[in-house]
C-alpha positions in Angstrom: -0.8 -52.1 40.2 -1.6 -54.1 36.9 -1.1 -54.0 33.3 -4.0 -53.5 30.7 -2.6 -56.0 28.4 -5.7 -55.2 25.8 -5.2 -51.5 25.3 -2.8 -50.5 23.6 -1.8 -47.0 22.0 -3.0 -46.1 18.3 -0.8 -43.4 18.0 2.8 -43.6 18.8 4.5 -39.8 18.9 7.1 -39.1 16.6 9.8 -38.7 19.0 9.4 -42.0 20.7 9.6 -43.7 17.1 12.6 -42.3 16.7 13.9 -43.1 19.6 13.0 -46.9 19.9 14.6 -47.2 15.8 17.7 -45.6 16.9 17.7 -48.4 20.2 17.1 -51.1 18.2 19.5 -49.9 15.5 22.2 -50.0 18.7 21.4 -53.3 20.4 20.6 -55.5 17.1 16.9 -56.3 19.1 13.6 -55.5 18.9 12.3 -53.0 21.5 8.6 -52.4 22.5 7.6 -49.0 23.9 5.5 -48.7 27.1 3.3 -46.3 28.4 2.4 -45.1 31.8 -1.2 -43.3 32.0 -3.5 -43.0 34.3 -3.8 -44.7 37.9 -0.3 -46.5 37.2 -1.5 -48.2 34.7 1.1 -49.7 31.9 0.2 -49.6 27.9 2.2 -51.8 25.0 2.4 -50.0 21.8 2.4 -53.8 20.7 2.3 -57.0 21.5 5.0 -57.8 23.7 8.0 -59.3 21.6 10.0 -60.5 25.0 10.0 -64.3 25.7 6.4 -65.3 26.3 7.6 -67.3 29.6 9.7 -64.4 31.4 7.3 -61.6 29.5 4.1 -61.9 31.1 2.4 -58.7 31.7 1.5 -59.4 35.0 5.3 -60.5 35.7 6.1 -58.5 38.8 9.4 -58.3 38.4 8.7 -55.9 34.5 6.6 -53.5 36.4 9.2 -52.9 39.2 11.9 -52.4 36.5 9.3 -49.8 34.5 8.5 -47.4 37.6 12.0 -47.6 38.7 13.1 -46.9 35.4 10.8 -43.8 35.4 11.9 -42.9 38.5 15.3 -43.0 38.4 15.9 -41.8 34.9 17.9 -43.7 34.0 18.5 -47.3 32.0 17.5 -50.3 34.4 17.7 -53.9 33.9 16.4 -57.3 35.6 17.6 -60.5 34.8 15.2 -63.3 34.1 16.8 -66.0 33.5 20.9 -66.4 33.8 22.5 -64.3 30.5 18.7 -63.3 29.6 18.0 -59.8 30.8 15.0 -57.1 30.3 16.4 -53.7 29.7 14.1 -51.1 30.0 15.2 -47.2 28.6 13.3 -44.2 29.7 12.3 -42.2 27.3 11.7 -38.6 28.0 8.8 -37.6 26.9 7.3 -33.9 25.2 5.4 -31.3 27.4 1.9 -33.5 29.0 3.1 -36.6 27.2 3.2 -39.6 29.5 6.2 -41.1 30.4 7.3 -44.1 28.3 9.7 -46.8 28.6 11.8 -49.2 25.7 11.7 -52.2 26.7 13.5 -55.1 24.9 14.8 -58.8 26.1 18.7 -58.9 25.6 21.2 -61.8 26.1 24.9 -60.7 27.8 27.0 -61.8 30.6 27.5 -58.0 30.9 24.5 -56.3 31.8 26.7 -53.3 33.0 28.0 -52.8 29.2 24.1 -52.9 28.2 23.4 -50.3 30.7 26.4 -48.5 29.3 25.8 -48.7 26.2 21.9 -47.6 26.5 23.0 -44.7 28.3 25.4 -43.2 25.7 22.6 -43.9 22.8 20.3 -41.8 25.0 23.0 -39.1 25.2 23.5 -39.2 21.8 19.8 -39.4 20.8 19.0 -36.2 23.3 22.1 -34.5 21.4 20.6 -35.6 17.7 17.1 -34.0 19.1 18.5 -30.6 20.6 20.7 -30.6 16.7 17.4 -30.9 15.5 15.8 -28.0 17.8 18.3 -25.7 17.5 17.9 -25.8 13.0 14.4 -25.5 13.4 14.9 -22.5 15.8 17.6 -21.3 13.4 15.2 -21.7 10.6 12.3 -20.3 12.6 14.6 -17.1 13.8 15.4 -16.8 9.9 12.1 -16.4 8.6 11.3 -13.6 11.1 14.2 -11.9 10.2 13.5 -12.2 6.9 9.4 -10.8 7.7 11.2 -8.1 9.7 13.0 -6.9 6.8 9.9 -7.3 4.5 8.1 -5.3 6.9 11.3 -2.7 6.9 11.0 -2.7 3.1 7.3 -2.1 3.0 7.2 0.7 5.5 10.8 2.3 3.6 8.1 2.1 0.2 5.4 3.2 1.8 7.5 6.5 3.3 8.7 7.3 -0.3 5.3 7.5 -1.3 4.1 9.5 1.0 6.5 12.1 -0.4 4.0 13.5 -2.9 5.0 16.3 -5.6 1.2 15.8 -6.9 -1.9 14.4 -6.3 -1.4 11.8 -9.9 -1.5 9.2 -7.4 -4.7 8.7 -5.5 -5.8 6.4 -2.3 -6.8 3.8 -4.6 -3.7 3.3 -6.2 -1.8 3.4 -2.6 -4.4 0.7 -1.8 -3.5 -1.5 -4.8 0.2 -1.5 -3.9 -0.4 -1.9 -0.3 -2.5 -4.9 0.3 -0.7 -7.7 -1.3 2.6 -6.2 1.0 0.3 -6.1 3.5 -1.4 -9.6 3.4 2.3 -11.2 2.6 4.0 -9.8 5.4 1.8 -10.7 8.0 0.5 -14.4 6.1 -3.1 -13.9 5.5 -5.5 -15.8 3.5 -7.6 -12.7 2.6 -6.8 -8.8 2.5 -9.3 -6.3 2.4 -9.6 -2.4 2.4 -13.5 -1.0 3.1 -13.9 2.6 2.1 -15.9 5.3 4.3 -15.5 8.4 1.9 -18.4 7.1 -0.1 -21.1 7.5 2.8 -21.0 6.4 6.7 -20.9 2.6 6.1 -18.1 0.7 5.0 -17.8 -0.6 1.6 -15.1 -3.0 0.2 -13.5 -1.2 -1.5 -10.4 -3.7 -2.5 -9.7 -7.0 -1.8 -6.3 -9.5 -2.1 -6.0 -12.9 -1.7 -3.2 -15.0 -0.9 -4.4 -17.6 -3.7 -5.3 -15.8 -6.1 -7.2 -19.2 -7.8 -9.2 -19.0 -4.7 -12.4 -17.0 -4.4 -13.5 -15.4 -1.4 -15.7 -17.5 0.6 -17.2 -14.5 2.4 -19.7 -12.1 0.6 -19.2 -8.7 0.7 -22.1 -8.0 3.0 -20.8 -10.3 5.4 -17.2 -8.6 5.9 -19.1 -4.9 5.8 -21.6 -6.2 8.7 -18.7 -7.3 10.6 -16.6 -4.0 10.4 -20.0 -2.4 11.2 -20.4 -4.8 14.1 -16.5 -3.7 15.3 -16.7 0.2 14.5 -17.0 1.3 17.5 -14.0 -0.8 18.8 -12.3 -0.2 15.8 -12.2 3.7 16.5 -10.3 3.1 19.6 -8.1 0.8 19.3 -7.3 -2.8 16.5 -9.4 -5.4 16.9 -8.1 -8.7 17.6 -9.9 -12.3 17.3 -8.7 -15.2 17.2 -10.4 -18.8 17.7 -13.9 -17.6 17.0 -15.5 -21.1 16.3 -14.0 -22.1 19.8 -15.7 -19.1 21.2 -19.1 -19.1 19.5 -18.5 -16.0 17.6 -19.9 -15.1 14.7 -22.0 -18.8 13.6 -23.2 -17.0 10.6 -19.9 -17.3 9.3 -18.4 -20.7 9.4 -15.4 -20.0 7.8 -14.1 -17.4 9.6 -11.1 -18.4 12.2 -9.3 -15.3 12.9 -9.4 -11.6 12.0 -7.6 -8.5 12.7 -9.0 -5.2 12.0 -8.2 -1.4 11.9 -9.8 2.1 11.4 -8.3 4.5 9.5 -8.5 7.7 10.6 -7.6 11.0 8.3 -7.7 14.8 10.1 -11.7 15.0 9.1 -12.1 11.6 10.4 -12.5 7.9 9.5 -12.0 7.0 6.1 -11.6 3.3 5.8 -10.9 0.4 7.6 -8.1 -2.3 6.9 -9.5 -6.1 7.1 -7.3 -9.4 7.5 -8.9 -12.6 7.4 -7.8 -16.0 9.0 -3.8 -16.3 9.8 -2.1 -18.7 6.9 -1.7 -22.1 8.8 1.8 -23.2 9.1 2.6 -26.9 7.6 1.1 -29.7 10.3 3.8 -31.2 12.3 3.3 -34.3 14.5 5.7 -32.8 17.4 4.1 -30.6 19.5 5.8 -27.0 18.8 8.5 -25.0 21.0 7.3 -22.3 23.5 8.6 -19.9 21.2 6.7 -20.6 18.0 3.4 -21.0 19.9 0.6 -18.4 18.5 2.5 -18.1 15.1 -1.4 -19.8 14.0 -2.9 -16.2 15.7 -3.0 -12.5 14.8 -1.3 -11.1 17.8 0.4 -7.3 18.9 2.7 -7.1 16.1 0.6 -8.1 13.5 -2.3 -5.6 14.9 0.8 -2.8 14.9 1.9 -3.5 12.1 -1.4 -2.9 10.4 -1.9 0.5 12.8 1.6 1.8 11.2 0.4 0.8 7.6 -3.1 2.9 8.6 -1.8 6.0 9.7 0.3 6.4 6.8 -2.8 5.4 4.6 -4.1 7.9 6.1 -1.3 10.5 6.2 -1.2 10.0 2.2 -5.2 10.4 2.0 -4.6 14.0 3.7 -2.0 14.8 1.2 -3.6 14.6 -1.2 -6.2 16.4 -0.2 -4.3 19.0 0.8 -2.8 18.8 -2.6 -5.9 19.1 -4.0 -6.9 22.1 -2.3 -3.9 23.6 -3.0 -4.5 23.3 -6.7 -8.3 24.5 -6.8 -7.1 27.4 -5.1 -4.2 28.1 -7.8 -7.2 27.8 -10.3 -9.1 29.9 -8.4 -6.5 32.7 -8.4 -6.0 31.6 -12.2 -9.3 32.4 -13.1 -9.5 35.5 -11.5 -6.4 37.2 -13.2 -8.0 35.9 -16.4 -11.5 37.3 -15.9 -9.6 40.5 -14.6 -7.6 40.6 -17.5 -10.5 40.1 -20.3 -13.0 42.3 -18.2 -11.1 45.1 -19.3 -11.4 44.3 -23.2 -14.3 43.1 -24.2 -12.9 42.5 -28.1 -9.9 40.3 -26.4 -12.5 38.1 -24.2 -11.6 34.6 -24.4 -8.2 34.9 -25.8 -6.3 34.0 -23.1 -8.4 30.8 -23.1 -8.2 29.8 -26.8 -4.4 30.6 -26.5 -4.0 27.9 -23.4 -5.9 25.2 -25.4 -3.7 26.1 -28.6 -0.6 25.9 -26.6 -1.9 22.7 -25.0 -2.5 20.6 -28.1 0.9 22.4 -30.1 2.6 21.4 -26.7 1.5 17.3 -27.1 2.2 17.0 -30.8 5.8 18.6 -30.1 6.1 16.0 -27.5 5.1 17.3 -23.8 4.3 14.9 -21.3 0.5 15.0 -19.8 2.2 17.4 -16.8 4.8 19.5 -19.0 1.0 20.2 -21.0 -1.2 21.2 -17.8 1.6 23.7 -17.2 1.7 24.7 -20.4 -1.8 25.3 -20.5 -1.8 27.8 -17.0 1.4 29.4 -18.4 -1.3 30.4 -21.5 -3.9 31.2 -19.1 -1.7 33.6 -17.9 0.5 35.0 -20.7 -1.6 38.5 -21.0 -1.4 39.1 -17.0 0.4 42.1 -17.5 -2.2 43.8 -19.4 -4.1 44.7 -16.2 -1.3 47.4 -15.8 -1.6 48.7 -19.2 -4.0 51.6 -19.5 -7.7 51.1 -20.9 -7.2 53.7 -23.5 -4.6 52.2 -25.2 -5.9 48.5 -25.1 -9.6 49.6 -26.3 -8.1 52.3 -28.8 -9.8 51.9 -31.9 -7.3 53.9 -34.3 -3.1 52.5 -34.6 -1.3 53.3 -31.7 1.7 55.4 -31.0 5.3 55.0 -30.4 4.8 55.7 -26.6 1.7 53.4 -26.0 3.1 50.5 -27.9 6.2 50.8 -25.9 3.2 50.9 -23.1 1.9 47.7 -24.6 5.4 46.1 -24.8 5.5 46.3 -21.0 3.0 43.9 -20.4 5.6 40.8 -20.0 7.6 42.7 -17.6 4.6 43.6 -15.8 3.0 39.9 -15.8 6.0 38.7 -14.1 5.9 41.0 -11.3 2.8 40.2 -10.4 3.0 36.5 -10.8 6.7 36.2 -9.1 5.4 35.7 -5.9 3.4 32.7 -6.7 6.0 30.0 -5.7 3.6 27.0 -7.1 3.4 28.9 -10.0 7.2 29.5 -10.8 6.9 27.5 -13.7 4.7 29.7 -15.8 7.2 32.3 -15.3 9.6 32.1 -18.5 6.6 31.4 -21.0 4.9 34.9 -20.1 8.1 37.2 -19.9 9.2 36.0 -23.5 6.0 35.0 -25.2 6.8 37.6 -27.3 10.5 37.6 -28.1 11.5 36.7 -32.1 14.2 34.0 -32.8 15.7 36.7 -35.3 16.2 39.0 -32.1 14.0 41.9 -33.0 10.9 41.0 -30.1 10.7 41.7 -26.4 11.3 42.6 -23.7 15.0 41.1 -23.8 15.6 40.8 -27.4 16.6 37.1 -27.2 17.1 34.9 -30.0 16.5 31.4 -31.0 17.5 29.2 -28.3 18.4 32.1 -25.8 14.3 31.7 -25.6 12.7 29.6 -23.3 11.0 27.1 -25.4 7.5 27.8 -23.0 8.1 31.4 -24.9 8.5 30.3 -27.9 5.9 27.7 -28.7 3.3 30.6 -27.3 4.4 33.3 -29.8 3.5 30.5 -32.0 -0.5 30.0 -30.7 -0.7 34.0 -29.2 -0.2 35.6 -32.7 -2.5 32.7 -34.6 -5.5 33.6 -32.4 -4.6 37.5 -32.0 -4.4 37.5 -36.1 -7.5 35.6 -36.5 -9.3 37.5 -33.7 -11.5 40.5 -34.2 -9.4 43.9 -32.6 -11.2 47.6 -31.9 -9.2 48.7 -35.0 -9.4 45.7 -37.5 -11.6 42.7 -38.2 -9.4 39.2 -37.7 -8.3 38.0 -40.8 -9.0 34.9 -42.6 -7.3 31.8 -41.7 -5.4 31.4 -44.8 -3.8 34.9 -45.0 -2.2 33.8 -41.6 -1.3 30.5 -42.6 0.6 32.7 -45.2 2.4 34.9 -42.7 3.2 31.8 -40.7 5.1 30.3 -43.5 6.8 33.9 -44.5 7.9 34.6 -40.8 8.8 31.1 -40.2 12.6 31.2 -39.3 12.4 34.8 -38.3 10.2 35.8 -36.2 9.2 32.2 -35.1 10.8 28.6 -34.7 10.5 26.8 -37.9 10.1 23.9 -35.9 7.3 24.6 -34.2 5.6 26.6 -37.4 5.6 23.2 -38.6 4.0 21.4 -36.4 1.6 23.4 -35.7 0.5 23.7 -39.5 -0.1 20.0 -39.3 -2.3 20.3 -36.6 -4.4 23.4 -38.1 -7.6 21.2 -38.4 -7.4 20.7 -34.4 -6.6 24.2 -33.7 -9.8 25.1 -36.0 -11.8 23.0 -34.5 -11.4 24.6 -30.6 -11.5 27.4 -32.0 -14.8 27.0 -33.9 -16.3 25.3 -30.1 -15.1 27.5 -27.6 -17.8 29.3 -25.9 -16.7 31.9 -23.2 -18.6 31.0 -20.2 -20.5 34.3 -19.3 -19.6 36.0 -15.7 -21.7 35.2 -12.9 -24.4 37.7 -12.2 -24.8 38.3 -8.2 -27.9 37.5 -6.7 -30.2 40.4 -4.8 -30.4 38.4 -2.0 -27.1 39.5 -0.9 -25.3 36.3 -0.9 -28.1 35.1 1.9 -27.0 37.7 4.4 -30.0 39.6 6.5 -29.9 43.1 6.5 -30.4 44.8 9.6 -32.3 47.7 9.6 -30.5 51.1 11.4 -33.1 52.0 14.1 -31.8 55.5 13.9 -32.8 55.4 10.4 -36.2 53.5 10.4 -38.7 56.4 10.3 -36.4 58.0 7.9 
């Protein structure tokens, strides 16, 4: 057994500083901390400050008291000369630290009091370090419980938005609001979102960083080469790496430590991918860390189903709204249809109902309808003159006045556009505009004889619009007038036979209403193709020599 007297450690650990301070702090001395590596062999953190004469490193006597002091551990002493005694402490070292030992040269005629004494400081220095422990793990415990409920909160918001009355809101936008949630929750450097609904490879699409002074220090064709590189994992299941320098991965990029990433996957398939870069790196600590706050430098499980959770209601919200989407081409599908069956049967009427939606839209805005109360508006004058298709061809294309019994035929039309539009439930709303688009405040319209307020506002505002463009609009059994002489009948009928109000406003907006009306082109019907739609006719072999 010897001593290497020249070597000496460089690097004392945190623990053992403190420990030696609060012993020297107790005994009024000056303690010097030994090591035990290797093959038995015993390190000074310093030169020894014992008595040269009784403190010899090769002194016997000090190594017996250090491995017994190990050994035993507990405080030991020897004494050296009478009333001069070495004390050595154990210290207990941190998980694969070497055992260490405080060694200092006391005076007393009471070693037992010295052992006493060191043995309570020890006790009270292991309660001072557990006191320690258990606010870090209280503090460690807090901020998870605090990410828990940020992950709670994120998931709450992302479930509200998933609740879609329309489609105003698209992926993008749900992207936008979900990355920075995303990259703060799970403490990322870099957030990213690569889109596949713009063709088979990825794309970045969107990108957050947790500095936002910092730039990216990967290119854009780096991260999409390493999703491409992953896809096929990705499909499956999250991909997880962590320590790629250690492992070699990935050389071309040097600045890459971890990454976690995830497909997500719609009902038609794979349309994006979500990309976290390199774990935030908690503050450097000179103790080596508990067993349970090891891997908090890693992407691990929770962060990987986390990021799964976030994915499939990315991509629940991305079939929404196409489903929403659908739903509303559809609704203008039907839409157009009434309308084109409704002006193929006049060809004097054709584009009215068209010119009266685009009226109603812009009187609708300057009276102050938000952007959606205006769409509606809009379909609700698209479909004001449904009802026609009941009425009769002979009295719709009748050239001469008509009689009591076929304008009370015409004054059916509401009735009969409600009935066929009741069943449309997404369509409720165009309901009250195209039963009472033809009521008068003063009472005297139909079909219910309501007045001023008793009429839906929807009705009212397209009386308005309806009788400009049915004035101003050539008829079988009249040419349309001019554009002042209505402006004149506006202004006499004002109050009467329509809101005031809305005469008003849409006076003031005359040059606008001109101006669609001087643009709008009906588009022309499709004409069907001989081919038949691309379907082969079969020949009837019966028939073939016929």
């Amino acid at each position: 057994m010897s001593v290497d007297v020249a070597k000496t450690v460089n690097k004392v650990l945190s623990p053992h500083q403190k420990a030696v301070a609060a012993l020297e702090q107790a005994f009024d001395a000056t303690f010097v901390l030994w090591t035990r590596e290797e093959y038995a062999v015993w390190v000074s953190s310093s030169p020894p400050a014992i008595n040269p004469s009784t403190s010899d490193p090769s002194l016997p006597g000090l190594m017996l008291l250090l491995e017994e002091t190990i050994d035993t551990e507990k405080p030991n002493h020897i004494e050296t000369f009478p009333g001069q005694h070495l004390l050595a402490v154990p210290l207990k070292g941190l998980r694969h630290d070497p055992r260490c030992c405080a060694v200092a040269c006391l005076t007393t005629n009471s070693p037992e009091l010295l052992l006493q004494l060191a043995e309570a400081k020890l006790q009270e220095i292991q309660h001072a370090k557990d006191l320690a422990s258990i606010h870090e793990e209280n503090a460690f415990f807090l901020k998870q419980v605090s990410e828990d409920f940020e992950e709670l909160a994120f998931l709450r918001t992302m479930a509200e938005r998933l609740v879609l009355e329309d489609c105003s809101s698209g992926t993008d936008e749900l992207v936008a609001f979900m990355l920075p949630m995303l990259g703060q929750t799970i403490s990322v450097e870099e957030f990213y979102y690569l889109d596949a609904e713009s063709g088979p490879q990825p794309r970045v699409d969107q990108q957050w960083f947790a500095n936002a002074e910092q730039a990216s220090r990967f290119s854009h064709l780096q991260l999409e080469n390493l999703v491409r590189h992953y896809n096929d994992v990705a499909q499956k299941r999250p991909v997880v790496k962590n320590q790629i320098a250690e492992l070699g991965l990935h050389s071309e990029l040097p600045d890459l430590h971890e990454f976690v990433l995830v497909a997500v996957f719609s009902a038609v398939g794979p349309i994006g991918w979500l990309l976290g870069v390199n774990k935030v790196q908690p503050e450097i600590s000179t103790e080596e860390e508990p067993l349970w706050q090891l891997g908090q430098d890693e992407f691990g499980t929770s962060e990987a189903s986390f990021i799964s959770t976030a994915a499939t209601m990315l991509a629940s919200y991305a079939h929404n709204v196409a489903f929403i989407k659908e739903r509303e081409r559809l609704l203008m599908s039907v839409v157009s249809t009434l309308v084109s069956a409704i002006e193929s049967k006049d060809n004097y009427t054709c584009g009215h109902s068209e010119r009266v939606a685009r009226y109603g839209k812009r009187l609708a805005a300057e009276v102050g309808y938000d952007e959606d109360a205006c769409e509606r508006l809009y379909l609700t004058g698209l479909l004001h003159d449904v009802g026609k298709i009941g009425v009769s061809d002979a009295v719709l294309k009748k050239e001469g006045s008509l009689t009591d019994e076929e304008f009370a035929e015409v004054q059916k039309h509401p009735d009969l556009g409600w009935a066929i539009l009741r069943e449309l439930e997404p369509l409720s709303y165009v309901l009250p505009g195209v039963l009472h688009h033809h009521e008068r405040v003063d009472g005297k319209g139909y079909p219910d004889r309501l007045e001023r307020n008793e009429i839906p506002y929807d009705g009212q505002l397209l009386a308005v619009v309806d009788a400009f463009d049915a004035m101003t609009s050539d008829r079988p059994y009249r040419q349309g007038m001019a554009v002042e002489k209505a402006v004149q009948i506006f202004k006499e009928g004002a109050g009467t036979q329509w809101n005031a109000a809305l005469v008003g406003a849409f006076l003031k907006i005359l040059p606008d209403i001109l101006e669609i009306k001087d643009n709008y082109v009906r588009p022309p019907l499709p004409i069907r193709s001989k081919t038949n739609h691309g379907l082969k006719i079969i020949a009837n072999p019966n028939t073939a020599n016929l």
